[in-house]
C-alpha positions in Angstrom: 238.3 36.1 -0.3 237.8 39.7 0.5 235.5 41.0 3.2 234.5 44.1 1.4 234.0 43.3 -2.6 232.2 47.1 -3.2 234.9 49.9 -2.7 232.9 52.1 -4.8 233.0 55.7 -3.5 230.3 58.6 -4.2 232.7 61.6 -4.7 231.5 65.1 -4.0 233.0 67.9 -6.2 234.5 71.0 -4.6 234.5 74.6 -6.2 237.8 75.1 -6.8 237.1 78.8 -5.8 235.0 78.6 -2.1 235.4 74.7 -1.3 231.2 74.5 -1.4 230.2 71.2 -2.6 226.6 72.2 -2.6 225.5 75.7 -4.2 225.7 74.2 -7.7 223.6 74.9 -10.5 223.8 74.0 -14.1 222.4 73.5 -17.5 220.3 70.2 -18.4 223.4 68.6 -20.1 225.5 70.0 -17.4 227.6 71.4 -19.9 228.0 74.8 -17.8 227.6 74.8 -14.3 227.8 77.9 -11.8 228.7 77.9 -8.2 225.8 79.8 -6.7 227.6 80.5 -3.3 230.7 82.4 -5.0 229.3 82.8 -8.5 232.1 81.1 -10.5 231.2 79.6 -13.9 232.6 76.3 -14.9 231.9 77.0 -18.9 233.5 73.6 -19.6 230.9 72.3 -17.1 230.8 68.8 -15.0 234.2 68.2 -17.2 236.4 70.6 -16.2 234.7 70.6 -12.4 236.1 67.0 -12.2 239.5 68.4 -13.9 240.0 70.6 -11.1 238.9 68.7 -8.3 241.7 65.7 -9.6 243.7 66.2 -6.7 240.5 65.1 -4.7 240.0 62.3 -6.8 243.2 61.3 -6.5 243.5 60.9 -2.8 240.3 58.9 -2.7 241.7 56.7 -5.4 245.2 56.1 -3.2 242.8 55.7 0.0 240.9 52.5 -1.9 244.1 51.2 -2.8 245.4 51.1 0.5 242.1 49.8 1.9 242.5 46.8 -0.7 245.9 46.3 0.2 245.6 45.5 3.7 242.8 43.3 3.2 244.8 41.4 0.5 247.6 41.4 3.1 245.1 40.1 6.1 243.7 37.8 3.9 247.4 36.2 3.0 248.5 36.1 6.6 245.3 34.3 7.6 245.9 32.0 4.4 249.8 31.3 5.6 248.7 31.0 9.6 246.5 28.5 8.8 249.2 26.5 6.4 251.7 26.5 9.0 249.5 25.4 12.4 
């Protein structure tokens, strides 16, 4: 079995413009959001904010992935270890 059974991640999202990750403000429904640091709107809001920052998303996706796949992999060479002793 897997040591680590939670590989949730909390992602931060970047302005695409500046690279803040904290200056944001937005609308109730966050259906606009505006970078308060450089002052770019996001008029498709938290939407096209996770559009843009896909590359990001991406990378974290490929890092859980390889995270899983070694444990898989240290899990299977413990499994055949203990077979062949």
């Amino acid at each position: 079995m897997l040591k680590n059974n939670d590989y949730s991640r909390t992602l931060i999202l970047r302005c695409v413009v500046c690279g803040d990750t904290e200056s944001f403000s937005h609308n109730e429904d966050e259906t606009y959001i505006i970078c308060k640091r450089c002052g770019r709107e996001y008029f498709g809001g938290k939407s096209e904010l996770v559009d843009l920052n896909e590359q990001f998303i991406e990378s974290e996706v490929e890092d859980i992935k390889a995270e899983v796949a070694k444990e898989i992999q240290a899990e299977i060479n413990k499994n055949l270890n203990s077979i062949f002793k």
